[in-house]
KEKE-3310 file (N, C-alpha, C; in steps of 0.2 Angstrom, whole numbers, plus 5000, padded with zeros to 4 digits):
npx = (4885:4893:4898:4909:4924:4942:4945:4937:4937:4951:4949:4941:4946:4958:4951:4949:4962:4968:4979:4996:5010:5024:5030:5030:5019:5010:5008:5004:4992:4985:4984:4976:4962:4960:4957:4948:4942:4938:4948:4958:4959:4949:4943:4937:4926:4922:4912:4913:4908:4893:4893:4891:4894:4904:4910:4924:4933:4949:4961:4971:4980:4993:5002:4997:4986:4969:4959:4965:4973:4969:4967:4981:4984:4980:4987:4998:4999:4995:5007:5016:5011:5017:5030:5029:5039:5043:5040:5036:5032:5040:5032:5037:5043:5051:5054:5053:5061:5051:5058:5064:5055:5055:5066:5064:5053:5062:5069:5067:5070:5085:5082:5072:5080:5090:5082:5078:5089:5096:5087:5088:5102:5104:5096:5100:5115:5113:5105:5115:5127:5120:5113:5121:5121:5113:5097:5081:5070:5054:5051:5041:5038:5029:5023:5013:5001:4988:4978:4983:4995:5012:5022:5035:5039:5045:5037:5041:5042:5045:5056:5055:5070:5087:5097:5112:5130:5128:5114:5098:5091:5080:5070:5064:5058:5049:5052:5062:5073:5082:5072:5076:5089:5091:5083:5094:5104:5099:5096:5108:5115:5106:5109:5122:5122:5114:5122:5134:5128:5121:5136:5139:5132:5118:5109:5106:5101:5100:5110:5128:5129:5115:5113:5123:5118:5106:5107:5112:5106:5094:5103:5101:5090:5078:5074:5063:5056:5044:5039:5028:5024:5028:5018:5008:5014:5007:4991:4988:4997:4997:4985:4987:4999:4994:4989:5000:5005:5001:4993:4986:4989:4976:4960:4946:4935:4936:4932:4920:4911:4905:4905:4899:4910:4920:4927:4926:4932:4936:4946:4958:4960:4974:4978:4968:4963:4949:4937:4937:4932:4938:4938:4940:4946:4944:4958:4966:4966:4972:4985:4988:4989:4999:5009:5013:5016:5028:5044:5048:5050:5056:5057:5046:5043:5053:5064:5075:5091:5090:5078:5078:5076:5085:5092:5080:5073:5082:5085:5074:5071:5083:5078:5067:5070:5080:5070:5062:5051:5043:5048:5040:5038:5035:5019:5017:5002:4990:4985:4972:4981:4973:4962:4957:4951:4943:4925:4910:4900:4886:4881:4890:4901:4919:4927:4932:4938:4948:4946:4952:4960:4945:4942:4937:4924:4918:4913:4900:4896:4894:4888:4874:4870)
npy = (5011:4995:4989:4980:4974:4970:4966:4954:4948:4941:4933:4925:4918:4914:4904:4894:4892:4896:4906:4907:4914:4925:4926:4938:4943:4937:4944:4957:4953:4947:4962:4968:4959:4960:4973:4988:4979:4968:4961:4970:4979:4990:5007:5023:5036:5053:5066:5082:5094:5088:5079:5066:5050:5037:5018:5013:5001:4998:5003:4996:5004:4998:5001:4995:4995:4996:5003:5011:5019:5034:5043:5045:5050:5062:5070:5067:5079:5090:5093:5097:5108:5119:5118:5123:5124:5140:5142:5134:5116:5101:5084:5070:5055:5040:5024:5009:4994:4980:4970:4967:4963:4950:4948:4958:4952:4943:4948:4963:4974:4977:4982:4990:4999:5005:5009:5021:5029:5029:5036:5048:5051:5052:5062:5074:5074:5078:5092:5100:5100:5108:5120:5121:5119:5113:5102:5098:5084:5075:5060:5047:5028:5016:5002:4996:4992:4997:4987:4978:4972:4970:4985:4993:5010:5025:5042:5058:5073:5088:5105:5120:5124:5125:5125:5133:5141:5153:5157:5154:5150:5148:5140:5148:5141:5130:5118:5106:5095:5089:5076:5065:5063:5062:5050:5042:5043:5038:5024:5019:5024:5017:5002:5000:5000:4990:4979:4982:4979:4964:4960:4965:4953:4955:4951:4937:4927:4925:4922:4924:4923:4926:4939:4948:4946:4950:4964:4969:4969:4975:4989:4992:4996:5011:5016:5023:5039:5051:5065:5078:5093:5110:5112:5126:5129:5133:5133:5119:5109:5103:5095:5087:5080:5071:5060:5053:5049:5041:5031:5016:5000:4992:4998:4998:5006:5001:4988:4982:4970:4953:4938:4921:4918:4926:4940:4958:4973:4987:5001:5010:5010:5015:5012:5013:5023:5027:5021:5005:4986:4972:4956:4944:4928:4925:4920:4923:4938:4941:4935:4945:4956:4955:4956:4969:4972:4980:4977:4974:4989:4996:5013:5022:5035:5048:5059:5071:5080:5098:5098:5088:5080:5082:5096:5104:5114:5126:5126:5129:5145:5149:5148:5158:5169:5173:5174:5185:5182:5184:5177:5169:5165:5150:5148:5147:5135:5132:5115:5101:5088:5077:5077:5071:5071:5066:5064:5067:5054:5058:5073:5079:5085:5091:5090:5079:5069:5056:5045:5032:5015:5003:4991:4977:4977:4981:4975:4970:4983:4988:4977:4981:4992)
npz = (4914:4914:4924:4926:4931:4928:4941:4943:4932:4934:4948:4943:4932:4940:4949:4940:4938:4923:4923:4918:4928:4936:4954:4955:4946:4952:4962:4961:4954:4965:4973:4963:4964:4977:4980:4985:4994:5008:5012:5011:5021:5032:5033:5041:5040:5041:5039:5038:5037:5035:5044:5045:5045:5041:5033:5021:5012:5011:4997:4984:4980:4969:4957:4945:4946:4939:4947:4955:4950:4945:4953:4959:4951:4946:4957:4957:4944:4951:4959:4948:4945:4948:4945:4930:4916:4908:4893:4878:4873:4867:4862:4863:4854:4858:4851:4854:4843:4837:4836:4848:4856:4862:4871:4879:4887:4894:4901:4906:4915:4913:4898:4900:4909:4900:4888:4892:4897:4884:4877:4884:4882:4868:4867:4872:4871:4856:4856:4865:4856:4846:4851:4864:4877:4891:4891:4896:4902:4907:4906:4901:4906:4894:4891:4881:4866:4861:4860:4867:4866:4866:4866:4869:4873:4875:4880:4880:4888:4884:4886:4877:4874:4882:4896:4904:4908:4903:4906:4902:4887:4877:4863:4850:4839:4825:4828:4838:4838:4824:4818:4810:4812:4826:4829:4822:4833:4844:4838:4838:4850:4858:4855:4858:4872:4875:4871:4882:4892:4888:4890:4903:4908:4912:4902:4900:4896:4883:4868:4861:4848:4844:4848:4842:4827:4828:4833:4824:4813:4815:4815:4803:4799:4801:4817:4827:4829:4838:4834:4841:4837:4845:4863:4869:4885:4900:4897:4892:4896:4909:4910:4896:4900:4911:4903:4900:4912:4927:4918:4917:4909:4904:4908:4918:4912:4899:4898:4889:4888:4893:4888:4884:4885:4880:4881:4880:4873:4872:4861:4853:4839:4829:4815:4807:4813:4821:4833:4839:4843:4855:4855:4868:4875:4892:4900:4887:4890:4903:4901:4891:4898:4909:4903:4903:4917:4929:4935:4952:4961:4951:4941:4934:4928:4925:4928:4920:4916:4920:4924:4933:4949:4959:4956:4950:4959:4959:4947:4939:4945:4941:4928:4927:4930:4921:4911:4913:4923:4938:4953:4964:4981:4989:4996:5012:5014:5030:5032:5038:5040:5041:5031:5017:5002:4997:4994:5004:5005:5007:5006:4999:5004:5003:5013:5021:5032:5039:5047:5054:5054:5055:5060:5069:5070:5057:5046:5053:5054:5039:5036:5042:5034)
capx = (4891:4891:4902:4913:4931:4948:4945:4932:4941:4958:4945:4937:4954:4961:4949:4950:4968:4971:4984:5003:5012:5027:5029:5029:5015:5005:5008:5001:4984:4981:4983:4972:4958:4956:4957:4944:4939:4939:4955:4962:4956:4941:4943:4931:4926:4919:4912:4915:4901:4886:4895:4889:4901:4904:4917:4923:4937:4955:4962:4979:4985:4997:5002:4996:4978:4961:4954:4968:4977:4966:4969:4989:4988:4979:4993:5006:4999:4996:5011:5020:5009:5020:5037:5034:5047:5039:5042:5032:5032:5038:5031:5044:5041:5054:5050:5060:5057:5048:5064:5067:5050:5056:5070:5061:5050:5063:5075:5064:5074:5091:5079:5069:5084:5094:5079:5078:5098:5098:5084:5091:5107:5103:5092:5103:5121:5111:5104:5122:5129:5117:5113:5125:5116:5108:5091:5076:5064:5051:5050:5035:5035:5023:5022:5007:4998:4979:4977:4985:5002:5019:5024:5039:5040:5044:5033:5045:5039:5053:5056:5059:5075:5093:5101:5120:5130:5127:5108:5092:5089:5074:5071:5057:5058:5043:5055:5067:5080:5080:5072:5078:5096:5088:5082:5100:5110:5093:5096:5116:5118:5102:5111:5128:5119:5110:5128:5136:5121:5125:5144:5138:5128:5111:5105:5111:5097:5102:5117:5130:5128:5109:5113:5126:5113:5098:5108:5116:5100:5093:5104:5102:5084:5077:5069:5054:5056:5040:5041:5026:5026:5026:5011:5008:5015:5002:4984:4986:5002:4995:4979:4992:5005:4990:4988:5003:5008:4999:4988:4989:4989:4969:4955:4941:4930:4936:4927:4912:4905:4908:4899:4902:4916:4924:4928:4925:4935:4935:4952:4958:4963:4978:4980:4962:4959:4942:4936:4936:4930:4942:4935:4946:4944:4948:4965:4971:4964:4974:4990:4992:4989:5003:5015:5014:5019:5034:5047:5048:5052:5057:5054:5042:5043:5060:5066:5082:5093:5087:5071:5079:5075:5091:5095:5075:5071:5086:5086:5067:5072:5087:5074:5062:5075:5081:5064:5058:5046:5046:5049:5036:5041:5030:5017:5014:4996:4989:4980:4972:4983:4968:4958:4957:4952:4938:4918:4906:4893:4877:4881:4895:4906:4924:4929:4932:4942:4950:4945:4959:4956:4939:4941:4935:4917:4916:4906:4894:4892:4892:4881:4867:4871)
capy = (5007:4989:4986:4974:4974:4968:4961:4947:4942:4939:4929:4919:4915:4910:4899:4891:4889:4898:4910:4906:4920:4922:4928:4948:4945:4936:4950:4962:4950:4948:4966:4969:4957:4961:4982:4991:4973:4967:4959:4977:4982:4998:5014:5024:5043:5057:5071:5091:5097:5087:5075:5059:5044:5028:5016:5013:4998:5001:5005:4993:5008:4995:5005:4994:4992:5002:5007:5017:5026:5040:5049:5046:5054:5070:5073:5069:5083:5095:5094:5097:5115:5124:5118:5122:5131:5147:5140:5129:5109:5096:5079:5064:5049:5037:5017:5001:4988:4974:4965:4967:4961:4944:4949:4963:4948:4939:4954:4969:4977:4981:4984:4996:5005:5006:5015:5028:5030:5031:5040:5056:5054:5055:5069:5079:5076:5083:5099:5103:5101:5112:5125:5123:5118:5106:5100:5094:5080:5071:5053:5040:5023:5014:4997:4993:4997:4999:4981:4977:4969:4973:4990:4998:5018:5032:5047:5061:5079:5091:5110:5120:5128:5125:5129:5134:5145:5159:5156:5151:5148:5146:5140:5150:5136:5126:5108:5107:5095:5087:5070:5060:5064:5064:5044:5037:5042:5035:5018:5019:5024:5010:4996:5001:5000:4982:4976:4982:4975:4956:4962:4964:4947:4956:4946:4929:4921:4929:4921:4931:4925:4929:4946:4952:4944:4955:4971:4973:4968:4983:4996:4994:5001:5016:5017:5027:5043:5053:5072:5083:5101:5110:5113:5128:5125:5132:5130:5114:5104:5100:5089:5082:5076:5067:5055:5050:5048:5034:5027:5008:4996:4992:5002:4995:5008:4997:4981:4981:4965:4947:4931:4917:4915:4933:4948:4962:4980:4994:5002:5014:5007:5018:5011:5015:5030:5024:5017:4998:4983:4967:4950:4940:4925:4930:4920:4928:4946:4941:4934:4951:4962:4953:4960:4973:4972:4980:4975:4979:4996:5002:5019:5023:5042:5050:5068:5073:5089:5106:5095:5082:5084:5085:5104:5105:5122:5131:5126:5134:5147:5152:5149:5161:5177:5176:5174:5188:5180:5184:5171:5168:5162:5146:5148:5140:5134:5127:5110:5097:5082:5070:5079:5066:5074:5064:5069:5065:5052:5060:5080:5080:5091:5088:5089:5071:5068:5049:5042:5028:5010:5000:4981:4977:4977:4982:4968:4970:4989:4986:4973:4983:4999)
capz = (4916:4916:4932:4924:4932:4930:4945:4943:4927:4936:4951:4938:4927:4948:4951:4936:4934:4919:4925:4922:4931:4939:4959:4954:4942:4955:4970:4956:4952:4971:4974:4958:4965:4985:4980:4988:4998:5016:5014:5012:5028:5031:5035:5045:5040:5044:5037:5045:5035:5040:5052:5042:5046:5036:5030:5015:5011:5008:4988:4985:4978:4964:4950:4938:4947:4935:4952:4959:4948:4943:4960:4958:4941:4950:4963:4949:4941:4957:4960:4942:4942:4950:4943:4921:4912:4904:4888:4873:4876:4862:4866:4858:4858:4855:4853:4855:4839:4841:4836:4854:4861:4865:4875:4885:4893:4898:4903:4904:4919:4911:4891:4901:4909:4893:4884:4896:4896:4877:4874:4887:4877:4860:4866:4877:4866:4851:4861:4869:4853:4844:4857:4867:4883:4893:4889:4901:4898:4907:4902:4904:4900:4891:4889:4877:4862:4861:4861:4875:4864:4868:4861:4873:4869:4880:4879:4883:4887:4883:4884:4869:4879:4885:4901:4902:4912:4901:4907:4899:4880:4873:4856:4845:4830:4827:4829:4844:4835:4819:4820:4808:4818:4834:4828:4820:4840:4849:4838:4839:4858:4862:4852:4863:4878:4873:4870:4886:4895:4889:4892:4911:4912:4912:4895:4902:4892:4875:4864:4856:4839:4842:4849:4836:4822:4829:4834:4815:4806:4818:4814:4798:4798:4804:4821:4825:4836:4833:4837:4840:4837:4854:4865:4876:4892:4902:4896:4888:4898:4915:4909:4894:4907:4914:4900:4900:4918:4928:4914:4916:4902:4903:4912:4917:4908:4892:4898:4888:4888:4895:4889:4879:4888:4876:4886:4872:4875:4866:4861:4847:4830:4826:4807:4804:4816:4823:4839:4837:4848:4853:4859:4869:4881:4899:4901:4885:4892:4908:4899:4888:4904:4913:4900:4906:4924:4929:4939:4960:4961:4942:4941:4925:4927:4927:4926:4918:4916:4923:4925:4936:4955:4961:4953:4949:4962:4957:4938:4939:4947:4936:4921:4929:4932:4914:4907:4916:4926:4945:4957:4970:4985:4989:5001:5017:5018:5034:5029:5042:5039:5043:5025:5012:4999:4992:4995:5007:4999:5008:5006:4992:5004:5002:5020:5025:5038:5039:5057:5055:5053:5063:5058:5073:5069:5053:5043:5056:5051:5033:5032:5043:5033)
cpx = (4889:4893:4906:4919:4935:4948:4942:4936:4948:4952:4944:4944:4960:4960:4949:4956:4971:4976:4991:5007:5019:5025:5028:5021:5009:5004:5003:4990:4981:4980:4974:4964:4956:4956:4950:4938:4940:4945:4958:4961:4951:4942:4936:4935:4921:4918:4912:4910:4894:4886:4892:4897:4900:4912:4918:4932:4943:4958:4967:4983:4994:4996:5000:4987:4974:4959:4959:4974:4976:4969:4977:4990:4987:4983:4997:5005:4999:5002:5018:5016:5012:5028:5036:5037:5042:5040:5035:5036:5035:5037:5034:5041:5046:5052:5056:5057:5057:5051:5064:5062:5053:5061:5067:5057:5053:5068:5071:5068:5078:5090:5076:5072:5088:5088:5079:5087:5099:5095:5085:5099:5110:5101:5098:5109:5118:5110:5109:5127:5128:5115:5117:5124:5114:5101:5087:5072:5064:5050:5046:5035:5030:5026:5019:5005:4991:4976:4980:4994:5006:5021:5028:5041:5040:5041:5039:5043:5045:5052:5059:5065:5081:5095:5109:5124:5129:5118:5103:5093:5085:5074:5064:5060:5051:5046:5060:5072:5077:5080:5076:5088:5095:5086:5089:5103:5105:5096:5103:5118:5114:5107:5120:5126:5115:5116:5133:5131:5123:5131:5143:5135:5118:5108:5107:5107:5100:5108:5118:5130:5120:5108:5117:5122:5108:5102:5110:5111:5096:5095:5104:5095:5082:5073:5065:5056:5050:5040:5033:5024:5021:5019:5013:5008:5011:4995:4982:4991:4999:4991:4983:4996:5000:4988:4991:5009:5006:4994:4992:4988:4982:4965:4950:4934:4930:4933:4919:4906:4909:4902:4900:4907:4920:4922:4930:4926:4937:4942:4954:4962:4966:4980:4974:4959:4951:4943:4936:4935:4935:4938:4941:4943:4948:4954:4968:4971:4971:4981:4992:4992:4994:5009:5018:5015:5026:5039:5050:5051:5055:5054:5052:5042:5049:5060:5073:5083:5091:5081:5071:5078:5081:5092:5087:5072:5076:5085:5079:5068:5076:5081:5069:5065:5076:5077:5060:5052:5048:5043:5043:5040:5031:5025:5015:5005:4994:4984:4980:4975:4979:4963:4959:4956:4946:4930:4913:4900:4886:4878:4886:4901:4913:4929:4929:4937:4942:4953:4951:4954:4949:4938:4937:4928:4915:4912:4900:4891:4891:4887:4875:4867:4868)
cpy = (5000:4985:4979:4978:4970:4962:4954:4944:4938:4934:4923:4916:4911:4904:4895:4887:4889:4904:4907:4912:4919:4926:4937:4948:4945:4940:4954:4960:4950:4958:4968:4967:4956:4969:4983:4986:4972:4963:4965:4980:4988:5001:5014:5032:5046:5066:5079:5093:5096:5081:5067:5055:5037:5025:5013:5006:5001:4999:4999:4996:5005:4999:5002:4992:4998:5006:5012:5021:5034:5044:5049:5050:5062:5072:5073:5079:5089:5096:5095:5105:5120:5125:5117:5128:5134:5146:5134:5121:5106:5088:5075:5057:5042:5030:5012:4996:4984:4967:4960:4963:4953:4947:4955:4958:4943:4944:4962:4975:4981:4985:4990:5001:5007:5010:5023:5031:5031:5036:5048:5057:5054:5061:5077:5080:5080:5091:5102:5105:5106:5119:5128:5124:5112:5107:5095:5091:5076:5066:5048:5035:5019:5007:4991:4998:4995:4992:4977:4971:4973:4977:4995:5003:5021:5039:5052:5070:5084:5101:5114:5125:5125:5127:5130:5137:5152:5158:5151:5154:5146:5145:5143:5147:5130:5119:5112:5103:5091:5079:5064:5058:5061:5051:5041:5039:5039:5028:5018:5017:5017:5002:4994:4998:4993:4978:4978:4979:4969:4956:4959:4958:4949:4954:4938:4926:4923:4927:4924:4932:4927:4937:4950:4950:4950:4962:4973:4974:4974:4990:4999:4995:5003:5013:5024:5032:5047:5061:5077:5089:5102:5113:5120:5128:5127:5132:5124:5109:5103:5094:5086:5078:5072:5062:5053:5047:5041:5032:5021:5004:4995:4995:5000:4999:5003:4993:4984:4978:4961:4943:4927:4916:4922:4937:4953:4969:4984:4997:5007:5012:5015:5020:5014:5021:5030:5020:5010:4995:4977:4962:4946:4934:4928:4926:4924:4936:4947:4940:4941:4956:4958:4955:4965:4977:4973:4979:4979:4985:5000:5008:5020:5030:5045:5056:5067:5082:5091:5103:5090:5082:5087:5094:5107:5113:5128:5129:5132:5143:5154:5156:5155:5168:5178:5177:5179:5189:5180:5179:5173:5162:5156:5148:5146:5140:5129:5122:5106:5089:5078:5070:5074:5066:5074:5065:5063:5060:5055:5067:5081:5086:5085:5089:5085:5070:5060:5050:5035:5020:5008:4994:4978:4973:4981:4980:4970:4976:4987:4982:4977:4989:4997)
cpz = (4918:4923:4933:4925:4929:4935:4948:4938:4930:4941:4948:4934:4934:4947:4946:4935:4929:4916:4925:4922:4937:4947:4958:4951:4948:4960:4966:4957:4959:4972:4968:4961:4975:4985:4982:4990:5005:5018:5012:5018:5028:5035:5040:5044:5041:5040:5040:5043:5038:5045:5050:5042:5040:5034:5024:5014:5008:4999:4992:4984:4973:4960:4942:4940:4942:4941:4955:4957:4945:4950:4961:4952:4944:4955:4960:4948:4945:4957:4956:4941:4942:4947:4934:4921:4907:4897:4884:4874:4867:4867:4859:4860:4854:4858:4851:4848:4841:4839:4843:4858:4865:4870:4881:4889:4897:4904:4904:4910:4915:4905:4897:4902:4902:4888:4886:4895:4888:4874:4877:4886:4872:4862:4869:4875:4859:4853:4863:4863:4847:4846:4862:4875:4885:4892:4894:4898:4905:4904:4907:4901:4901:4888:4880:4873:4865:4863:4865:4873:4867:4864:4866:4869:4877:4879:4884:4880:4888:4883:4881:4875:4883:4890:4902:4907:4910:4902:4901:4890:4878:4867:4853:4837:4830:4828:4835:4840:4830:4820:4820:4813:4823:4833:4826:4828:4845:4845:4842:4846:4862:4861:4857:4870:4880:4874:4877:4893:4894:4892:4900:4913:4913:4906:4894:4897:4885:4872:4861:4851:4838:4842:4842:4829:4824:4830:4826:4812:4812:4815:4807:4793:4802:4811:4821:4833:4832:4837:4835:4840:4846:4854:4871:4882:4896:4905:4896:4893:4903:4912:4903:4898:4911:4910:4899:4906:4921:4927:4917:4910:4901:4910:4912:4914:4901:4891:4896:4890:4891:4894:4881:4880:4882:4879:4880:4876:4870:4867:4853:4842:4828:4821:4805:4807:4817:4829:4835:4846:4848:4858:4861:4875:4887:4901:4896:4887:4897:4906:4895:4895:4907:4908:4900:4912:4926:4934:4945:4959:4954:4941:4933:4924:4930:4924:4925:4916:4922:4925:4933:4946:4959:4959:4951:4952:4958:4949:4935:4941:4944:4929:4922:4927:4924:4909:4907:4919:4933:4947:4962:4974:4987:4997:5004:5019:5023:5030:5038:5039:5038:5035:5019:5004:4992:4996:4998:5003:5002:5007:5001:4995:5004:5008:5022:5027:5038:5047:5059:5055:5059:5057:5063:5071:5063:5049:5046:5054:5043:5031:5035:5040:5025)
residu = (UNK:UNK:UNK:UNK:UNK:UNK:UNK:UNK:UNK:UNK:UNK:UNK:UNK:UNK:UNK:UNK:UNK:UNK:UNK:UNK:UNK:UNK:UNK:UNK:UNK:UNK:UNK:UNK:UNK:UNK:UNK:UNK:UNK:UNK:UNK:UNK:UNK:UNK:UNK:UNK:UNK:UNK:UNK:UNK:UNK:UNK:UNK:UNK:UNK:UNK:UNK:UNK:UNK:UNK:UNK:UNK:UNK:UNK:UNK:UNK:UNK:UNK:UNK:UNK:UNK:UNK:UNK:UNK:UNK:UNK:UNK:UNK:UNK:UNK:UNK:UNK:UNK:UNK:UNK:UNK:UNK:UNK:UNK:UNK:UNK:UNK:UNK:UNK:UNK:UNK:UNK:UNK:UNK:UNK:UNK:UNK:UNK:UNK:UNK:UNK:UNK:UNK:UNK:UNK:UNK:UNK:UNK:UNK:UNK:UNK:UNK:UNK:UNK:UNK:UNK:UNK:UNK:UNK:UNK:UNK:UNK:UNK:UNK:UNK:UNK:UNK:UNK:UNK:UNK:UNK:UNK:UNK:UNK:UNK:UNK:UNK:UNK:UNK:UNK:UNK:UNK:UNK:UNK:UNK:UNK:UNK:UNK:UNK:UNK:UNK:UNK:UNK:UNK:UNK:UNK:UNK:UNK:UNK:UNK:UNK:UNK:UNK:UNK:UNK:UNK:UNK:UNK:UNK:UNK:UNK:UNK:UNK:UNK:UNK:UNK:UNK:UNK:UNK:UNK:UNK:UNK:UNK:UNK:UNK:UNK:UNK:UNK:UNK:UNK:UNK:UNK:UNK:UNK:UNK:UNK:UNK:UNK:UNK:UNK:UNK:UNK:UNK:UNK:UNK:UNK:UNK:UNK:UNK:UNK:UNK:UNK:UNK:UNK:UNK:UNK:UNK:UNK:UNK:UNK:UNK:UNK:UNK:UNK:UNK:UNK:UNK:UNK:UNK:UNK:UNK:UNK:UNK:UNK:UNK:UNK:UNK:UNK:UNK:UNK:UNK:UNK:UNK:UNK:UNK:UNK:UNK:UNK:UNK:UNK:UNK:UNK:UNK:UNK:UNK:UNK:UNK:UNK:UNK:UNK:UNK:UNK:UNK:UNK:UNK:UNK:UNK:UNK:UNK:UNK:UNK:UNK:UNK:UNK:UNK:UNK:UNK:UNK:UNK:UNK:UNK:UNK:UNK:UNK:UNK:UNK:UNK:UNK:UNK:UNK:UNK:UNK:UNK:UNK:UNK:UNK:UNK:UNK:UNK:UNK:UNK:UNK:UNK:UNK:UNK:UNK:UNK:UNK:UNK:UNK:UNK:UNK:UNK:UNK:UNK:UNK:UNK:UNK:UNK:UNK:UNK:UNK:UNK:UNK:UNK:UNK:UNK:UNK:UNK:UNK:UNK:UNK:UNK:UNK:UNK:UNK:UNK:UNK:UNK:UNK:UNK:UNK:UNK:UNK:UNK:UNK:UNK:UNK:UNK:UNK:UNK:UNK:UNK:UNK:UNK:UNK:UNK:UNK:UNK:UNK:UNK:UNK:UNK:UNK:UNK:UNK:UNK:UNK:UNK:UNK)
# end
């Protein structure tokens, strides 16, 4: 491991002055670059096992930081074990063209919600229509390709099954709805939703002979919904819903190299199906990763239907009875609040107890330690 971050390249592209970024971007890169430093402040823990104490600097915890989304992906996941539907998964994945990419950087808010909104009512009018039901899906969005461009797609984990009030429907067919279909009311309903969007003022930048020029020359080629055959729910679905949840656009495992002033990352060549390597100078490293910054509070993981939180216990619930799968009532385990959940560095036990912040004097412990 070479121990090249993210975060020295953002440093080094600062101090330079070759970062243009607006006020969001720049909240992100600070977060990015004081993460588990002394301007986040430092803890003080404690281990129950062999009583060994130390401090360790505080995470930023930003959803688009390398360092702290791996532990948000495993709580995600913790807590999605308990709620799958007894059922086989299809995973969907519907993409935005790259007609659209300019307008998603100046407008990426109302373009984000409009995907999510189109793509759970192309899926959900098809399924009611066909079944005769409502239909649940997980959706994550994803910004980036492999190389760090603009490539807005949602990954949408769906189960094969319908809810209704004559109960649960499961579907045993190896497809859940026919794509091609399933991709003409995804383009349709998006191109509506584009157009009622300017209507409202959310596309203030966008003229409307540019809009009506680009939305026709759209519909009148296919988009790309990609459908693959389901997965069983669960052996295989927990750890899948984990690479699609709070991945970030670049991880600092990627950073291979730096010198020469090219910052060289490694990424998956999807035309040629083969690892590949990419050299980049660090402002443009820095400028494709700010594309993928999402705006204050934008929810990127959204539940719908029978899935959605709201009706989520009882939709499970239902699904359970009619599946004949017995309901377990949840159990209450005591835990000590203060448990943190990460491992001791001198004994590897996982009873670490968080003693609460000591800024105070903490440099002084650090530097003699």
């Amino acid at each position: 491991m070479n121990g090249l971050g993210l975060a020295q390249i953002v440093c080094y592209c600062r101090e330079r002055q070759q970062i243009q970024a607006n006020a969001r971007q720049w909240q992100v890169l600070h977060h990015i670059e004081d993460c588990r430093t002394q301007k986040m402040g430092t803890g003080s823990y404690q281990c129950n096992g062999c009583g060994h104490r130390w401090f360790w600097h505080h995470s930023c915890r930003d959803r688009h930081c390398p360092q702290c989304q791996r532990q948000a992906s495993d709580a995600w996941v913790d807590r999605q074990k308990s709620q799958l539907v007894p059922a086989p998964y299809f995973h969907i994945v519907f993409t935005l063209p790259h007609d659209l990419n300019e307008w998603v950087g100046r407008h990426s808010r109302p373009i984000y919600g409009a995907l999510f909104h189109a793509a759970w009512s192309a899926l959900n009018g098809l399924a009611d229509r066909k079944y005769h039901g409502q239909a649940g899906m997980t959706a994550v969005l994803h910004t980036w390709g492999q190389n760090l461009s603009r490539h807005v797609h949602l990954h949408c984990l769906v189960p094969a099954g319908v809810l209704s009030d004559k109960g649960w429907n499961p579907i045993h067919k190896g497809y859940f709805l026919p794509v091609k279909l399933l991709s003409n009311r995804f383009r349709g309903t998006m191109v509506s939703e584009l157009r009622q969007a300017y209507e409202q003022g959310a596309l203030s930048t966008v003229e409307k002979a540019t809009l009506d020029d680009t939305l026709s020359h759209l519909m009148t080629h296919p988009w790309v919904v990609y459908c693959k055959s389901a997965l069983e729910y669960r052996e295989t679905l927990v750890s899948y819903l984990a690479r699609y949840t709070y991945r970030v656009g670049l991880s600092n495992h990627r950073l291979e190299s730096w010198k020469d002033n090219q910052v060289t990352l490694s990424y998956f060549d999807n035309k040629a199906k083969k690892a590949s390597r990419l050299s980049l100078e660090p402002a443009e490293l820095i400028r494709r990763f700010l594309l993928h910054v999402l705006p204050r509070g934008f929810m990127r993981i959204r539940h719908y239907g029978y899935l959605s939180n709201a009706v989520k216990k009882r939709s499970l619930e239902k699904i359970k009875r009619h599946s004949g799968e017995p309901t377990k009532k949840a159990e209450k385990v005591e835990t000590d609040t203060a448990l943190t959940g990460c491992r001791c560095p001198s004994c590897g036990e996982s009873k670490v107890v968080y003693l609460g912040d000591n800024n105070h004097d903490t440099q002084l412990r650090l530097n003699s330690s």
